[in-house]
VOBALO-7743 format. One record per atom (N, C-alpha, C): residue number from 1; atom name; x, y, z. Coordinates in steps of 0.001 Angstrom, whole numbers, always signed. Layout:
# residues N
   resi   name        c1        c2        c3
    NUM     CA         X         Y         Z
...
# end
This chain:
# residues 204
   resi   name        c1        c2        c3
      1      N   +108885    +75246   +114015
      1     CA   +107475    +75529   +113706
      1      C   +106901    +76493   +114741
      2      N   +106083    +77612   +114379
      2     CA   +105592    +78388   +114920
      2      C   +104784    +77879   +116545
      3      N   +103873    +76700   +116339
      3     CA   +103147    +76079   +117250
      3      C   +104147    +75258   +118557
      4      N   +105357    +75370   +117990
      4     CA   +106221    +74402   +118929
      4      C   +107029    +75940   +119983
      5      N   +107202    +77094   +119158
      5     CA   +107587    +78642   +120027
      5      C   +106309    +78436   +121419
      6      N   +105163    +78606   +120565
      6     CA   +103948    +78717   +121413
      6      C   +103801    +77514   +122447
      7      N   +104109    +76908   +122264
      7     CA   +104223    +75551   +123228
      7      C   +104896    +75722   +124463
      8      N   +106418    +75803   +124405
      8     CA   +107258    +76295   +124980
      8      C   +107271    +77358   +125536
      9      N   +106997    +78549   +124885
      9     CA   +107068    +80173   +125473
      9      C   +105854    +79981   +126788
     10      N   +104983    +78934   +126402
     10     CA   +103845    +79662   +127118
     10      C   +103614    +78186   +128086
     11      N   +104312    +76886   +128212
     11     CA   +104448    +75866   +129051
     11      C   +102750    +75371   +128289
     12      N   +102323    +74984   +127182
     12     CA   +101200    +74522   +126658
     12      C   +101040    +72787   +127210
     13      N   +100223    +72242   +127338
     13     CA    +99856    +71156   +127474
     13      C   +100048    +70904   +125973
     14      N    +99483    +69188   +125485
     14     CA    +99463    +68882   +124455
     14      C    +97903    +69249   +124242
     15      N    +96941    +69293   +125125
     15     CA    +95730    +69130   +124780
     15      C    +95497    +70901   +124491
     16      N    +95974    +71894   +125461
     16     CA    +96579    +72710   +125011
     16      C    +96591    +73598   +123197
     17      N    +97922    +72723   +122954
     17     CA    +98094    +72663   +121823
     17      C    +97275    +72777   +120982
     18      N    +96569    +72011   +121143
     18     CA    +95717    +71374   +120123
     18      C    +94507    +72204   +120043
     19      N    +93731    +73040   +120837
     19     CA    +93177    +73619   +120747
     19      C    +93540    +74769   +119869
     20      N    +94966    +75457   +119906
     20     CA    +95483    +76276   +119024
     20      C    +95401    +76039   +117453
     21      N    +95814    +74407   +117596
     21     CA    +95505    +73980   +116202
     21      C    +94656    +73888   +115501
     22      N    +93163    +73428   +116251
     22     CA    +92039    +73578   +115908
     22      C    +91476    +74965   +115523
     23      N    +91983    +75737   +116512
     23     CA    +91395    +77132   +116317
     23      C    +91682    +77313   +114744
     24      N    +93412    +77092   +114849
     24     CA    +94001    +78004   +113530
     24      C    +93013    +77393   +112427
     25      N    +93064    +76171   +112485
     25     CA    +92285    +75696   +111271
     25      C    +90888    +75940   +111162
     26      N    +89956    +76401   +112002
     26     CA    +88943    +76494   +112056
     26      C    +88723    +78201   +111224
     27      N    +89642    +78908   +112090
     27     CA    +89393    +80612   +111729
     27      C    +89954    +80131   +110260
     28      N    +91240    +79799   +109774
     28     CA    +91334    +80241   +108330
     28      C    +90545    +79376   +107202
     29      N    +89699    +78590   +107374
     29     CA    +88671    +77380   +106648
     29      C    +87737    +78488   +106825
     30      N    +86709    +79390   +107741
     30     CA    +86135    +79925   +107854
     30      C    +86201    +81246   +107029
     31      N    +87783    +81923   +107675
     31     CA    +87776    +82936   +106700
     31      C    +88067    +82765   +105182
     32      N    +87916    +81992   +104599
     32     CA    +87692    +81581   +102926
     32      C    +86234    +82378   +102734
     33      N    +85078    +82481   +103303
     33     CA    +84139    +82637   +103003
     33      C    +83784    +84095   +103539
     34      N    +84319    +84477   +105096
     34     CA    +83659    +85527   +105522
     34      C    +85083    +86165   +106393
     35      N    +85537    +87463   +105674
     35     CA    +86741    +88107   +106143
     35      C    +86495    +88656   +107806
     36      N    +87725    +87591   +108454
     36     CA    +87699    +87492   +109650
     36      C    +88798    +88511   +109915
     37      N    +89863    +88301   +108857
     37     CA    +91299    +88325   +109527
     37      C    +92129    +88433   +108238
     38      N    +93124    +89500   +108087
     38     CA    +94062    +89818   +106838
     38      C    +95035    +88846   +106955
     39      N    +95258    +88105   +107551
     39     CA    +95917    +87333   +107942
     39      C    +95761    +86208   +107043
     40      N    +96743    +85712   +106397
     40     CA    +96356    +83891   +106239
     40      C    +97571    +83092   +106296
     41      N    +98896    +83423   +106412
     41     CA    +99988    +82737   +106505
     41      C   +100104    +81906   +108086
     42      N   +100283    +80739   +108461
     42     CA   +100342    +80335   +109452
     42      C   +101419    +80877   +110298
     43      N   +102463    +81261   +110149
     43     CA   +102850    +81619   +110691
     43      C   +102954    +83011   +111128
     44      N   +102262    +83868   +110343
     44     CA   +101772    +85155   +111403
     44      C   +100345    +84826   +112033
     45      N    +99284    +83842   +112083
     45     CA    +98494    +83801   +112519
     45      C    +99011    +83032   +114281
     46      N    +99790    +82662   +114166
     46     CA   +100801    +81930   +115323
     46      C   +100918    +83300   +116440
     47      N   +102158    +84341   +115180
     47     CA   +102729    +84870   +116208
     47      C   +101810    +86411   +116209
     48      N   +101118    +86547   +115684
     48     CA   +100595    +88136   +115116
     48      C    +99020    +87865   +116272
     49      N    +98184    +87015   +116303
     49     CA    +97559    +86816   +116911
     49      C    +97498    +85713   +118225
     50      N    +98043    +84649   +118268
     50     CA    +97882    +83651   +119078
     50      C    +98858    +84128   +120610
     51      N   +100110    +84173   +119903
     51     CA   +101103    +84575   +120617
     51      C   +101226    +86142   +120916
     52      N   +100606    +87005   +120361
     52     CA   +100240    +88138   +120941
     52      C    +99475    +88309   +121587
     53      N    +98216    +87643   +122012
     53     CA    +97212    +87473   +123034
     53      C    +98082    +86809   +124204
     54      N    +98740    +85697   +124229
     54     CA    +99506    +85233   +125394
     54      C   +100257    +85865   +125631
     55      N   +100732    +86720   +125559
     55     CA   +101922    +87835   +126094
     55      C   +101552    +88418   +127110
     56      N   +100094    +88766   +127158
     56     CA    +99622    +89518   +128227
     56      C    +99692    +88815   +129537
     57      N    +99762    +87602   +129536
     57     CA    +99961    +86373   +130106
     57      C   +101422    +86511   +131557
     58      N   +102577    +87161   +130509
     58     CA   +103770    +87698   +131194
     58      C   +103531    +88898   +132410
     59      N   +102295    +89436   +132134
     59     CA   +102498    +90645   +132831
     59      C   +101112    +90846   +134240
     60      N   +100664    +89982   +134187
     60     CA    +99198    +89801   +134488
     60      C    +98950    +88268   +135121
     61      N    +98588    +88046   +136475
     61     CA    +98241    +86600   +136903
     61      C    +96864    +86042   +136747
     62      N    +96363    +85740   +135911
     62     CA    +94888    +85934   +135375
     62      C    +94325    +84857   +136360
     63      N    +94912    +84171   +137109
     63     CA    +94620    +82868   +138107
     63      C    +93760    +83690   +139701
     64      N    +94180    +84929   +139247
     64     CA    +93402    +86017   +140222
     64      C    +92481    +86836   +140333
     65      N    +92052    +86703   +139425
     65     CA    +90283    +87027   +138769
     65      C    +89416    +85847   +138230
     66      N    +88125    +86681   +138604
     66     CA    +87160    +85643   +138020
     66      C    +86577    +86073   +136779
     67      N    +86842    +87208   +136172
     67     CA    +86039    +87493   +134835
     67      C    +86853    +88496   +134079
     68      N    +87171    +87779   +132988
     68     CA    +87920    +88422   +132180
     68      C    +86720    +89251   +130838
     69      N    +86683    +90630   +130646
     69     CA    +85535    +90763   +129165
     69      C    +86966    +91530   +128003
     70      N    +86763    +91038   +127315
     70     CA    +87531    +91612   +126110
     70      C    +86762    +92766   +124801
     71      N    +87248    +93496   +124495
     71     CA    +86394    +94669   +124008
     71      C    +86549    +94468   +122542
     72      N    +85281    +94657   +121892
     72     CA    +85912    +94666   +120239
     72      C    +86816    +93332   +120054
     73      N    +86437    +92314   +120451
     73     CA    +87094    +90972   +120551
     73      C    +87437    +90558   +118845
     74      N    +86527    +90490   +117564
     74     CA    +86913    +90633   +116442
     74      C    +86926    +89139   +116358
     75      N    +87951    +88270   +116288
     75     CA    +88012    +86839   +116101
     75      C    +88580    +86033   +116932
     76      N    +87995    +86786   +118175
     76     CA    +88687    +86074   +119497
     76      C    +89754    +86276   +120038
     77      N    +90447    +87645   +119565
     77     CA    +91543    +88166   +119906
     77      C    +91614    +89265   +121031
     78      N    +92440    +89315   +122538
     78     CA    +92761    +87797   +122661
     78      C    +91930    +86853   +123549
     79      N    +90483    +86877   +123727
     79     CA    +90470    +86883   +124719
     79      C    +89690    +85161   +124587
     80      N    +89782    +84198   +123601
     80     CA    +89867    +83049   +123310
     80      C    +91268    +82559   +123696
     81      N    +92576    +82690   +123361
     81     CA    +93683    +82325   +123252
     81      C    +93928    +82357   +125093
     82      N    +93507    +83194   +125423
     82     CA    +93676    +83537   +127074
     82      C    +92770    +82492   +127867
     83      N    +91536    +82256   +127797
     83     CA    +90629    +81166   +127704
     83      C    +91407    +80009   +127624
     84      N    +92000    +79534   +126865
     84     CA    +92901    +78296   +126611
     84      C    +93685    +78069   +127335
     85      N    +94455    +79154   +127621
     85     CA    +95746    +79416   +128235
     85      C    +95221    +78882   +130092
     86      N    +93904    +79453   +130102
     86     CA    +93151    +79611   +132032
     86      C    +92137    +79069   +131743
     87      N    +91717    +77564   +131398
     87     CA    +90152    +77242   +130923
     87      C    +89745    +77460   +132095
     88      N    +89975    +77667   +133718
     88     CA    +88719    +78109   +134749
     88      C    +88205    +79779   +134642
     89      N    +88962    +80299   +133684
     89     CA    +88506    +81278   +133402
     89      C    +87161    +81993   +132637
     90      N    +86272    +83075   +133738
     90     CA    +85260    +83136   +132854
     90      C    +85247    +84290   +131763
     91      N    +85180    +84401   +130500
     91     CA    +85346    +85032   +129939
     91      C    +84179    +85375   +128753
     92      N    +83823    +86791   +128468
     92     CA    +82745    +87642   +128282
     92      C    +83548    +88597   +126576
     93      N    +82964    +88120   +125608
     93     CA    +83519    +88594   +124518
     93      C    +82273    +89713   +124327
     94      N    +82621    +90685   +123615
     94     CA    +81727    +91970   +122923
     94      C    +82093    +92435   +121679
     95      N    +81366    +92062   +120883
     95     CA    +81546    +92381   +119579
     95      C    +80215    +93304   +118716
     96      N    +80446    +94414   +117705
     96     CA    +78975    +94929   +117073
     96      C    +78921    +94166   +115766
     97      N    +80040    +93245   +115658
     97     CA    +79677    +92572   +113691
     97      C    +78896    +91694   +114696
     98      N    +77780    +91407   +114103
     98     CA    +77239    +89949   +113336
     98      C    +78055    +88620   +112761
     99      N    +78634    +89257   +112088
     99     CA    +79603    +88237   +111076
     99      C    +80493    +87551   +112360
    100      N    +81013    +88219   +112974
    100     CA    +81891    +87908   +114141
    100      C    +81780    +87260   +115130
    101      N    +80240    +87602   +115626
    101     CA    +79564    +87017   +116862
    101      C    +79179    +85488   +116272
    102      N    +78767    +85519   +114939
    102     CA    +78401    +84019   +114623
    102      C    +79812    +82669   +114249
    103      N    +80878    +83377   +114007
    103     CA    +81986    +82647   +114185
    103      C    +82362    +82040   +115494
    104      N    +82384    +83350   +116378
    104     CA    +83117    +83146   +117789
    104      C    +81941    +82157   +118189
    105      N    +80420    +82118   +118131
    105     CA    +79540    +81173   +118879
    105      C    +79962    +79413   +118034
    106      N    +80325    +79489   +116866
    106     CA    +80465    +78065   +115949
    106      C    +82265    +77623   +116409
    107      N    +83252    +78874   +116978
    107     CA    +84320    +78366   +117543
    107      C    +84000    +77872   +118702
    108      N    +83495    +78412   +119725
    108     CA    +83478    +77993   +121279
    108      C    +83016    +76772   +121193
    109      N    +82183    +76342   +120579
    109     CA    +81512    +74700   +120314
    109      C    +82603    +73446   +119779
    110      N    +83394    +74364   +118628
    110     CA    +84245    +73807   +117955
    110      C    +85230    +73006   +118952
    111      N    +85459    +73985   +120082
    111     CA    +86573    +74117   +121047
    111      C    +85989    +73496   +122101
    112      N    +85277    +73169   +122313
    112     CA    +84493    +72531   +123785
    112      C    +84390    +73658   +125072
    113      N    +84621    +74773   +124642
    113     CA    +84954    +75546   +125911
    113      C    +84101    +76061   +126468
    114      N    +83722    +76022   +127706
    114     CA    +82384    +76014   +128847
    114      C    +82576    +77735   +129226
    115      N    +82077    +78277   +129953
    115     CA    +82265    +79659   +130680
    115      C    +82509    +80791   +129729
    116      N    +82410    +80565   +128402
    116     CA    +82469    +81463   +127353
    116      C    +81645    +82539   +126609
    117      N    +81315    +83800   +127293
    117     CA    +80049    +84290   +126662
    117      C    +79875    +85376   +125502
    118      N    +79142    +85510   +124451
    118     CA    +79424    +86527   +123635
    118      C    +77928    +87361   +123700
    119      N    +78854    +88678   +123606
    119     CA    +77378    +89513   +123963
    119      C    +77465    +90617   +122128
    120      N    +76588    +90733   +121299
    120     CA    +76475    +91715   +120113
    120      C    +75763    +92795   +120708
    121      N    +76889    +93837   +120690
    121     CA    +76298    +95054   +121000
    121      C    +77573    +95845   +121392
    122      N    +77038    +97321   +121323
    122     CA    +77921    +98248   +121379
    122      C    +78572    +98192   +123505
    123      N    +79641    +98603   +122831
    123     CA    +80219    +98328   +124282
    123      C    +79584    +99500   +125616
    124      N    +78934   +100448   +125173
    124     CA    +78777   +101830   +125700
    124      C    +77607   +101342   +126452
    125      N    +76463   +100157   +125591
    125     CA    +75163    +99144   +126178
    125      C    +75567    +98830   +126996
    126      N    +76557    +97641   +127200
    126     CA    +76736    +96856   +127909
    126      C    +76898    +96951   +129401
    127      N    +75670    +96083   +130061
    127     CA    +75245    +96117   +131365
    127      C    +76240    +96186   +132775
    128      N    +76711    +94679   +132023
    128     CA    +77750    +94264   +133007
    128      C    +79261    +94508   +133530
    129      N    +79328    +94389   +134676
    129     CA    +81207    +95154   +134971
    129      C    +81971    +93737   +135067
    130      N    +83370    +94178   +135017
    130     CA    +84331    +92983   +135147
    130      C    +85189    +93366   +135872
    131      N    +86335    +92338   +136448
    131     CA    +87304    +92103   +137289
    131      C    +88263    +92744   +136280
    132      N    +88813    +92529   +135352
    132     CA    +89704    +92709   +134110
    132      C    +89080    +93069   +132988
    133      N    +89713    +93992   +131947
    133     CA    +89141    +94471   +131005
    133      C    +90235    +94451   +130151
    134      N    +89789    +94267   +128734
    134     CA    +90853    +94231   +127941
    134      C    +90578    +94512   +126351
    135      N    +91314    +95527   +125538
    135     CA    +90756    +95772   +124523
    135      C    +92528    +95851   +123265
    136      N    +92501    +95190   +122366
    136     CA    +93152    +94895   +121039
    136      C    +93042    +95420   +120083
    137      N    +93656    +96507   +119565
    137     CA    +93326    +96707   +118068
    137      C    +91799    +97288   +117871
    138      N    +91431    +97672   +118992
    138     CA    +90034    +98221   +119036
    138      C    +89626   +100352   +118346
    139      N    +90984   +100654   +119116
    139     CA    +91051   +102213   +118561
    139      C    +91954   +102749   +119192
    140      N    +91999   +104130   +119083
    140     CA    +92707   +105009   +119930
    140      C    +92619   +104985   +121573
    141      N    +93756   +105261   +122205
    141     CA    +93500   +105172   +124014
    141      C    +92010   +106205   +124184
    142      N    +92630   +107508   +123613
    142     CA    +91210   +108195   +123541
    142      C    +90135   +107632   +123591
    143      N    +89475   +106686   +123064
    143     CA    +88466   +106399   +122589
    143      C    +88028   +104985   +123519
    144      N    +88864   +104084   +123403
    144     CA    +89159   +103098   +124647
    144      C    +88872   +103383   +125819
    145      N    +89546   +104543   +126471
    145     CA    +89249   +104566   +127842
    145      C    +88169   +105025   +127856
    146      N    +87263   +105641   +127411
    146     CA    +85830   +105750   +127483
    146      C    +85217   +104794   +127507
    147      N    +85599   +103538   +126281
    147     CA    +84882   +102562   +126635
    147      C    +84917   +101404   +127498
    148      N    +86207   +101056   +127830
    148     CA    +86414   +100295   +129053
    148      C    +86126   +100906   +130410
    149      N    +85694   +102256   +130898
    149     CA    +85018   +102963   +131817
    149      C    +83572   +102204   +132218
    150      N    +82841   +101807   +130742
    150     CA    +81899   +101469   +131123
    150      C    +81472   +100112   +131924
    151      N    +82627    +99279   +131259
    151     CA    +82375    +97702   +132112
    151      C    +83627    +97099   +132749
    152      N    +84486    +98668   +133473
    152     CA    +85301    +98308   +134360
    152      C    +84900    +98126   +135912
    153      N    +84944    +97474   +136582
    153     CA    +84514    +97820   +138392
    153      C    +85909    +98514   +138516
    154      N    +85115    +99396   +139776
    154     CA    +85865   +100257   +140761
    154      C    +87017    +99093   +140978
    155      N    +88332    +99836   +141088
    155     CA    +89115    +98981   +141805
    155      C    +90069    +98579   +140533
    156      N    +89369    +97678   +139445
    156     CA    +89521    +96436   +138583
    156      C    +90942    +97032   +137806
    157      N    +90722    +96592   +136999
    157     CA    +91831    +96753   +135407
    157      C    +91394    +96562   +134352
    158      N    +92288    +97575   +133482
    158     CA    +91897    +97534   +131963
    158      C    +93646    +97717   +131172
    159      N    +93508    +96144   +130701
    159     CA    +94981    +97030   +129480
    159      C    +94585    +96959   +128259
    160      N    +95145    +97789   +127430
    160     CA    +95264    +98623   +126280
    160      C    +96794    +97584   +125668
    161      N    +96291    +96708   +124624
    161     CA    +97245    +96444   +123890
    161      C    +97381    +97277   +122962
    162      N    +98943    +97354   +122977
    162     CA    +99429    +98676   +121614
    162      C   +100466    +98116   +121329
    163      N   +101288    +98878   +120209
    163     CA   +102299    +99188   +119520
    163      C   +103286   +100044   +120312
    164      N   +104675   +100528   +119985
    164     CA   +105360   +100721   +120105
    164      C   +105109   +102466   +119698
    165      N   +104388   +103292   +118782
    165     CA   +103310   +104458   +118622
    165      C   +102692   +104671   +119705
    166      N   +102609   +104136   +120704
    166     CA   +101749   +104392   +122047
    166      C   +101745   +105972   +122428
    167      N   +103137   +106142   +122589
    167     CA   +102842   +107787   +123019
    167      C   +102285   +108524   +122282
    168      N   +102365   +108893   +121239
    168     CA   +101722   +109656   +120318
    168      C    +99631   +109423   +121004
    169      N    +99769   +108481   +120949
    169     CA    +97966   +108146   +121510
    169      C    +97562   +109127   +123044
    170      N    +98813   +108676   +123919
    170     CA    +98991   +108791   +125313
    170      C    +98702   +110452   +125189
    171      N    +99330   +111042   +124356
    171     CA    +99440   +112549   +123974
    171      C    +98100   +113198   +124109
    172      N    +97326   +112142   +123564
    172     CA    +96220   +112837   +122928
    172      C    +95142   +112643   +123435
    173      N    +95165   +111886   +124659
    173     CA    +94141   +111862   +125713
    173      C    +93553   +112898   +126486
    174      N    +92362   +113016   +126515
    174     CA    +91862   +113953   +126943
    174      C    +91142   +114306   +128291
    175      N    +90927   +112545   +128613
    175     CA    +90073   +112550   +130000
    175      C    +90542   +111283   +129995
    176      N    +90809   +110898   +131370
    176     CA    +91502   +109701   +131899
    176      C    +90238   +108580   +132044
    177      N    +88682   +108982   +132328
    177     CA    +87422   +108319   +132506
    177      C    +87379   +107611   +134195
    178      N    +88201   +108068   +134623
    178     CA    +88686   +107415   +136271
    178      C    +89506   +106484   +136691
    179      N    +90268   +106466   +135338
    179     CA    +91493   +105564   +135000
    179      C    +93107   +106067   +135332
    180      N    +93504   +105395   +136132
    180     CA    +94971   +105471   +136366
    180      C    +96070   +104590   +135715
    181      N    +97103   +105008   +134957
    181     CA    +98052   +104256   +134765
    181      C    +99216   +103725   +135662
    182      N    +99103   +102660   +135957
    182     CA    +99507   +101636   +136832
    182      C   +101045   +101162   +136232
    183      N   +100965   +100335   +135216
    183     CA   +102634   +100304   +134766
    183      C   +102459    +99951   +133178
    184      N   +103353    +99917   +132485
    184     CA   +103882    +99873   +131218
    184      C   +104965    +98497   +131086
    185      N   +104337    +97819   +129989
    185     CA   +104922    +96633   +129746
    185      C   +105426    +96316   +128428
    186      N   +106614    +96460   +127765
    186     CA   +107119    +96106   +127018
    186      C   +107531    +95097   +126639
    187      N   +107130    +94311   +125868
    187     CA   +107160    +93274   +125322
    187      C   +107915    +93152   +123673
    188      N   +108288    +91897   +123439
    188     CA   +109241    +91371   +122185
    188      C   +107997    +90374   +121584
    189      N   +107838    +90883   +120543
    189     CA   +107227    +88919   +119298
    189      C   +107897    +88440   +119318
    190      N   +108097    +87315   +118638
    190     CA   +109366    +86488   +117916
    190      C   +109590    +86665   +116676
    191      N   +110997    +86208   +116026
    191     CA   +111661    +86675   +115064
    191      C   +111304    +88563   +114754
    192      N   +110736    +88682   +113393
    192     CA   +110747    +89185   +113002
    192      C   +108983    +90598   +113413
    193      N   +108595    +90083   +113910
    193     CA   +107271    +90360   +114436
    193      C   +106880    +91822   +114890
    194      N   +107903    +92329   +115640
    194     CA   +107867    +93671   +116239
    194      C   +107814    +93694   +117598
    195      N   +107269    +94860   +118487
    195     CA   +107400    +94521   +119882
    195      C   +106025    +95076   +120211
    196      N   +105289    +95193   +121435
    196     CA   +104210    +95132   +121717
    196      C   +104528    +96278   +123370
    197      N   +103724    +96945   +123426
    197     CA   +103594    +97754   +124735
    197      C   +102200    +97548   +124876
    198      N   +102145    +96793   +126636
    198     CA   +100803    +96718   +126939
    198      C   +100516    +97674   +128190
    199      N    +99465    +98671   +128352
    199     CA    +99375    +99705   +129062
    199      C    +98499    +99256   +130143
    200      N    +98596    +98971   +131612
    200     CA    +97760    +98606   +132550
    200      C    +97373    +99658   +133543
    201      N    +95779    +99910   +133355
    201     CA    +95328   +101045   +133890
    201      C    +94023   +100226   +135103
    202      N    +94368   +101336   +136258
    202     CA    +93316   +100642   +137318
    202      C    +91754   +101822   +137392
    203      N    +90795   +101177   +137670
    203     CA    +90030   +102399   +137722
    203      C    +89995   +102875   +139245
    204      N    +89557   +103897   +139585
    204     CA    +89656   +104260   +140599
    204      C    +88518   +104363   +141295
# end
């Protein structure tokens, strides 16, 4: 079973667990009504989202920051699953749906999870800087590093989850925004899934 990979790969508690479980059931009961996620087979919601947010996990000691913000977060991807993974972690979601922001506020409750904040609004607004930055399925690097510029601190980090297409993006960058690339992390899904390159850039 998909939830027993995730268990294991990632050393889950049972209580852990269970939060995964809840989630899953919560997002796909939800998305019946309001399209969260193309997703509905449990077992790509396992490994396509759950277990692709913990990957970043491999490359990154998140036990070394205090504020994680995730960009274009969408349905908590990943920066709920990461939350679970570090509940002393404080973590700062940004989303422009509506539709989105009112899920993620009826999950965090769902989930009991304390230190969890969601802000609606364009990321370019947004006031506040972070220790870590992190953006999914949000857009092009182009377009990304502009916006993680804005609520990166000097110093901090920002990775860029991608695909295995990465260079083609990398190509087409035009301004770095005061961003350095730091290292390149290649990563495996399970089974059948594909592989994942996560790009870790420091600002300067």
């Amino acid at each position: 079973m998909p939830f027993d990979r995730l268990k294991k790969d990632f050393a889950l508690s049972d209580f852990q667990l269970n939060q995964f479980q809840e989630y899953y059931l919560f997002l796909t009961h939800y998305n019946k009504k309001t399209n969260l996620t193309s997703l509905t087979n449990p077992k790509d919601i396992y490994f396509k989202h759950f277990y692709d947010s913990l990957l970043i996990s491999k490359t990154f000691n998140f036990e070394q920051i205090n504020s994680l913000c995730d960009l274009g977060t969408g349905a908590g991807f990943p920066g709920i699953p990461l939350k679970i993974l570090y509940p002393n972690l404080k973590v700062f979601l940004i989303d422009s749906s509506l539709k989105k922001i009112n899920f993620l506020e009826l999950l965090i409750k769902h989930l009991h999870l304390t230190n969890v904040f969601v802000f609606k609004e364009k990321i370019e607004k947004h006031k506040n800087k972070y220790d870590f930055v992190i953006a999914r399925a949000l857009g092009k690097l182009n377009l990304i590093l502009k916006l993680a510029s804005f609520v990166t601190k000097d110093k901090s980090y920002f990775m860029a989850m991608k695909g295995p297409n990465y260079k083609e993006e990398f190509q087409d960058i035009t301004q770095m925004y005061q961003f350095e690339l730091k290292n390149k992390f290649f990563l495996q899904l399970p089974e059948e899934y594909g592989k994942r390159v996560n790009l870790l850039f420091q600002k300067k």
